[in-house]
C-alpha positions in Angstrom: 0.0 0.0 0.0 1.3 3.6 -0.8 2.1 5.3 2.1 1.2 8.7 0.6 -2.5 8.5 1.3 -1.9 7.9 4.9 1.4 10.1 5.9 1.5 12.9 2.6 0.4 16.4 4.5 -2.4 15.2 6.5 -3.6 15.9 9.8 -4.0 13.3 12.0 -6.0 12.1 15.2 -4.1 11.1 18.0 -5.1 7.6 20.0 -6.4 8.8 23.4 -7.2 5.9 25.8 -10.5 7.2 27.2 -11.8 9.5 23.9 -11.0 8.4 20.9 -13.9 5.8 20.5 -15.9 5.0 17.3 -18.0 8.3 18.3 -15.4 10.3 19.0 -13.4 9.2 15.7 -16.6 9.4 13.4 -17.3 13.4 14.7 -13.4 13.8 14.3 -13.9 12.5 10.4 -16.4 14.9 10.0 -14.4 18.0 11.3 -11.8 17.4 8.9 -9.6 14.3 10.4 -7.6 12.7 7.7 -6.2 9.9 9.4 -7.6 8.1 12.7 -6.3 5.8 15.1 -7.9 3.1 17.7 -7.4 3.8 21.3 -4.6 1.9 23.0 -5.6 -1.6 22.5 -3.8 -4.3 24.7 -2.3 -7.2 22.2 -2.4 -9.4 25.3 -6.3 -8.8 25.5 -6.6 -9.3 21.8 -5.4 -12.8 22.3 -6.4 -13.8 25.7 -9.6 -12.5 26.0 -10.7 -11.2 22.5 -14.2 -11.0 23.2 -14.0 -7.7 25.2 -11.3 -6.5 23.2 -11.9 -6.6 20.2 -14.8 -3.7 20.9 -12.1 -1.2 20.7 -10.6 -2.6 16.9 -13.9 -2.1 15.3 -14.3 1.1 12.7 -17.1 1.9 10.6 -17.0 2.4 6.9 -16.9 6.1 7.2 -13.6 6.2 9.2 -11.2 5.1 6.6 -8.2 5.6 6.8 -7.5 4.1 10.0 -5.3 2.2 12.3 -5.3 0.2 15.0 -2.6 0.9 17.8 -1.4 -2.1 20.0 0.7 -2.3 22.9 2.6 -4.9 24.7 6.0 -6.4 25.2 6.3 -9.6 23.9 7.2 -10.1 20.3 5.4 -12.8 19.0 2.0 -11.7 21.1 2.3 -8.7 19.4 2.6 -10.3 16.1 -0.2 -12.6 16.3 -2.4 -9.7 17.7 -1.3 -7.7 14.7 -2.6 -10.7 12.5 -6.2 -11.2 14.4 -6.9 -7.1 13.6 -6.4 -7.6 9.9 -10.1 -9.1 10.2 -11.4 -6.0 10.9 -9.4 -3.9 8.2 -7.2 -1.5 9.3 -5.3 0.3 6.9 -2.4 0.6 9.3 -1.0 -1.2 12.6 0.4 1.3 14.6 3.0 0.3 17.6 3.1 1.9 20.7 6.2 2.7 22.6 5.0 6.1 23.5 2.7 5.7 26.5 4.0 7.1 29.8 1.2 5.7 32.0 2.6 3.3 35.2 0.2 1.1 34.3 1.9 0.0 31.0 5.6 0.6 31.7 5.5 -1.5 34.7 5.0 -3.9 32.5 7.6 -2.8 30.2 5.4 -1.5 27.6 4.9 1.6 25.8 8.0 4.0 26.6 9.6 1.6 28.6 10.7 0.0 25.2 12.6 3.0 24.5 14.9 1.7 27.7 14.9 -1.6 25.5 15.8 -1.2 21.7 16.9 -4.5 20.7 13.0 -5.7 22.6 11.9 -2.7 20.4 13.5 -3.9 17.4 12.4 -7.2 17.6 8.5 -6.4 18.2 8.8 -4.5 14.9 10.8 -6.7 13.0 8.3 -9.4 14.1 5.2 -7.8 13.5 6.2 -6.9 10.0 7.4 -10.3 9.3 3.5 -12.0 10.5 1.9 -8.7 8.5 3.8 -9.5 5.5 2.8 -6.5 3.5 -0.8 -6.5 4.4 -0.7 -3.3 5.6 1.8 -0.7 6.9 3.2 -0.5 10.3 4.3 2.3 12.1 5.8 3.3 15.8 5.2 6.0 17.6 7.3 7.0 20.5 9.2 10.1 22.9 11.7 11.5 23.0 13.5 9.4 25.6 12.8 8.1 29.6 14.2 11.5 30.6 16.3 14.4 29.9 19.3 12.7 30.4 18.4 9.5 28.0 17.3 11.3 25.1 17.7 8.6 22.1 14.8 9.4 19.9 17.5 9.7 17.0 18.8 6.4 17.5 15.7 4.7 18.3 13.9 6.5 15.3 16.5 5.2 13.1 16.7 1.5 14.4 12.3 1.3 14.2 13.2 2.2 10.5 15.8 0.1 10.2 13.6 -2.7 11.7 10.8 -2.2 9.4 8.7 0.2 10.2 6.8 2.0 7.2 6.4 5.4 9.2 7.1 6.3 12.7 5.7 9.3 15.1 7.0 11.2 17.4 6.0 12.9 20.9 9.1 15.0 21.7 8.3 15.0 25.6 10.1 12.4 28.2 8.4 9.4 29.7 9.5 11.2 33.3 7.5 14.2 31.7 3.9 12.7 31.5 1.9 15.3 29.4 3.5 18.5 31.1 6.4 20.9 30.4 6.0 21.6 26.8 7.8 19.6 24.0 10.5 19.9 21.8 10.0 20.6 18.4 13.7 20.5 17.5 13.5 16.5 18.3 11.3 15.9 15.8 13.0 18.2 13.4 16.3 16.4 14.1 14.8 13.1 13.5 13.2 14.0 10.0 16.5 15.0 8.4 18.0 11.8 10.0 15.4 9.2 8.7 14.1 8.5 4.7 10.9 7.2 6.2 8.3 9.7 6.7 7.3 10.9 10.3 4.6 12.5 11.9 4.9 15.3 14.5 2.6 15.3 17.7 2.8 17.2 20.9 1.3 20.8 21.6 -0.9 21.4 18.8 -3.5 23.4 20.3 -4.8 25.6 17.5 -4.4 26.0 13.5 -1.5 28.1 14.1 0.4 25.7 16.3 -0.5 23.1 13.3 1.1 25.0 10.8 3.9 26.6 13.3 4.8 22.6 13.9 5.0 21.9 9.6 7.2 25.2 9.6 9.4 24.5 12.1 9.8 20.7 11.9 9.6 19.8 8.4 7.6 16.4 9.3 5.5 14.6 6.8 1.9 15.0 9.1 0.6 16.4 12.0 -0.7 14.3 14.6 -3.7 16.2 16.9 -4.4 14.6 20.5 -5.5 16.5 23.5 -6.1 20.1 21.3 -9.1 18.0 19.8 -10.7 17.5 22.6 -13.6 20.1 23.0 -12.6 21.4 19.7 -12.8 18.6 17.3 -13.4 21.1 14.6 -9.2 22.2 15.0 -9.0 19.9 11.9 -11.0 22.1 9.7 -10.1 25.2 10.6 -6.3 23.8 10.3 -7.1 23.1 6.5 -9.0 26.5 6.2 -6.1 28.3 7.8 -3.6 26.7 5.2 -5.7 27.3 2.0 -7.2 30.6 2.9 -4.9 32.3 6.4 -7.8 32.5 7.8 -11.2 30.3 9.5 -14.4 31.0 10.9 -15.0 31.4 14.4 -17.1 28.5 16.5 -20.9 29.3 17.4 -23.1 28.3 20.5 -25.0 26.6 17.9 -21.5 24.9 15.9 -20.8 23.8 19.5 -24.3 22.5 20.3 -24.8 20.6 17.2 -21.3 19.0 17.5 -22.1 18.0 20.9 -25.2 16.8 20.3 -23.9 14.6 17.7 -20.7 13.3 19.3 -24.3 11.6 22.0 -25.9 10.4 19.5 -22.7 8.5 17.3 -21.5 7.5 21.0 -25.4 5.8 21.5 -25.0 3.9 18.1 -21.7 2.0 19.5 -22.6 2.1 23.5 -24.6 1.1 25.8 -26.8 3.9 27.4 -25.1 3.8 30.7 -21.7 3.6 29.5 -22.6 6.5 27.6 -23.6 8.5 29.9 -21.0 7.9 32.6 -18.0 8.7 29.2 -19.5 11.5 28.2 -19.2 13.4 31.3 -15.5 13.8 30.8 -15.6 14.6 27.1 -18.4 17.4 28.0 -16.3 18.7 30.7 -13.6 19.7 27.5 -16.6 20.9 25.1 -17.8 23.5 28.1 -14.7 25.0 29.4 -14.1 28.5 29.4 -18.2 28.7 28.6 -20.5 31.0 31.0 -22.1 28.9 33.7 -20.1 25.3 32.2 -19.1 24.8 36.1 -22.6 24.5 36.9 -23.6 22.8 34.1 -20.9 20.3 34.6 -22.0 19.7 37.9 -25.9 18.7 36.7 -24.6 16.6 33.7 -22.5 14.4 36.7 -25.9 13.7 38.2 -27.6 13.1 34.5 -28.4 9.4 34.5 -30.2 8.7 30.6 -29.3 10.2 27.7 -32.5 12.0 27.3 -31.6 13.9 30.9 -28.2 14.6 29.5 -29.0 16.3 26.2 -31.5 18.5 28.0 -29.1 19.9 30.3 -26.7 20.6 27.1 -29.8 21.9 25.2 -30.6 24.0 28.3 -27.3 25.1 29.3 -25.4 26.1 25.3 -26.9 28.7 24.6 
């Protein structure tokens, strides 16, 4: 498969554990997202316990291009996992060696590969080997465990070497979490280093950060997490800004509609409950900064049916 379609100038959305469901993705497409990506899904679970798992593989027609991203430490799991999601057709498998939760790198997952390379290595060279050209495979990682282990170069250059199709980076530390802000210049290092194409994330708020990141960087895409949340619409007004230098401001009505219809995509993949319950967290980033969203955050935690929760929104955007 050409990796153009998937890595040529396009914006991408970032795997979130926690928001970036089938409702969240499909609004996401409709804002403007090019390229989307599964949350976190454990390759462990895949195999083990499939049943429950496999909920977070699924896409719908509409999301294409998509990819699912799997995390573990063992090669061959990873492999066979890899294998099982070509069922539901992915256009990419996406590796991760990025995730700074404890959770996960106790395990020795997600950035705690980056302390491992040759583990690293060998979960890529693996997991192209069982693919076997099916689809592309890409890593995406940091920028090291802390500031005084940067190896993004290296490791950048050895998940290339291994096989990987495309990589992405997330120029903050493990040690770092999600705060501090992070370096652009790593991921502008690592382009001129690599002939693989790589896709920035980290600190893309805005259209202007977007475009400040292509400026600065040089990468191949943009990768949007966190900014998206709240603001899934960052996607279009991204593409207006770079055909037109300029994009429309977001209306109490924009805003209502959008969240309105992230419920209803979210009640066509969920049950009710869990609905309800997720949504509170997602509604908490669509209402900041909005007059009286404390107080309307406060009635949507005691909301307990959909019904109850989209008259509170109704009630309370306006």
């Amino acid at each position: 498969m050409d990796r153009n379609p998937l890595t040529d100038h396009k914006l991408w959305l970032a795997p979130l554990a926690g928001f970036t469901d089938q409702g969240f993705r499909r609004l996401a497409k409709d804002f403007g997202a090019d390229v989307l990506v599964s949350e976190m899904v454990s390759s462990d679970g895949l195999i083990r316990d499939s049943r429950r798992t496999v909920e977070y593989i699924k896409f719908t027609s509409g999301e294409h291009p998509c990819g699912i991203q799997l995390f573990g430490t063992d090669p061959l799991t990873i492999a066979k996992a890899a294998v099982f999601c070509l069922d539901y057709h992915p256009d990419f498998i996406d590796l991760n060696m990025g995730c700074p939760v404890k959770k996960v790198i106790k395990r020795g997952a997600g950035s705690a590969l980056m302390k491992d390379p040759s583990r690293a290595a060998a979960i890529v060279r693996e997991t192209r080997s069982a693919l076997a050209g099916a689809v592309p495979l890409s890593v995406k990682f940091r920028s090291g465990w802390d500031s005084q282990s940067l190896n993004y170069l290296d490791f950048g250059m050895l998940m290339q070497d291994s096989g990987a199709d495309f990589i992405c980076l997330h120029p903050r530390t493990t040690k770092q979490m999600f705060s501090g802000l992070s370096d652009w210049s790593h991921i502008a290092e690592l382009k001129r280093a690599v002939s693989i194409p790589l896709i920035g994330n980290g600190d893309v708020t805005s259209p202007e950060s977007a475009l400040k990141m292509y400026e600065e960087t040089g990468c191949d895409s943009v990768m949007i997490g966190r900014g998206a949340l709240g603001h899934p619409w960052i996607f279009r007004h991204t593409k207006e800004l770079m055909a037109t230098g300029e994009y429309g401001s977001i209306t109490h009505d924009i805003l209502l509609e959008a969240v309105l219809r992230h419920i209803t995509y979210a009640l066509e993949h969920k049950p009710e409950h869990v609905v309800v319950r997720e949504m509170r967290s997602q509604i908490c980033h669509y209402t900041k900064g909005l007059i009286g969203g404390a107080e309307l955050r406060r009635q949507i935690n005691h909301a307990e049916s959909s019904e109850a929760l989209t008259a509170l929104i109704k009630q309370g955007i306006v």
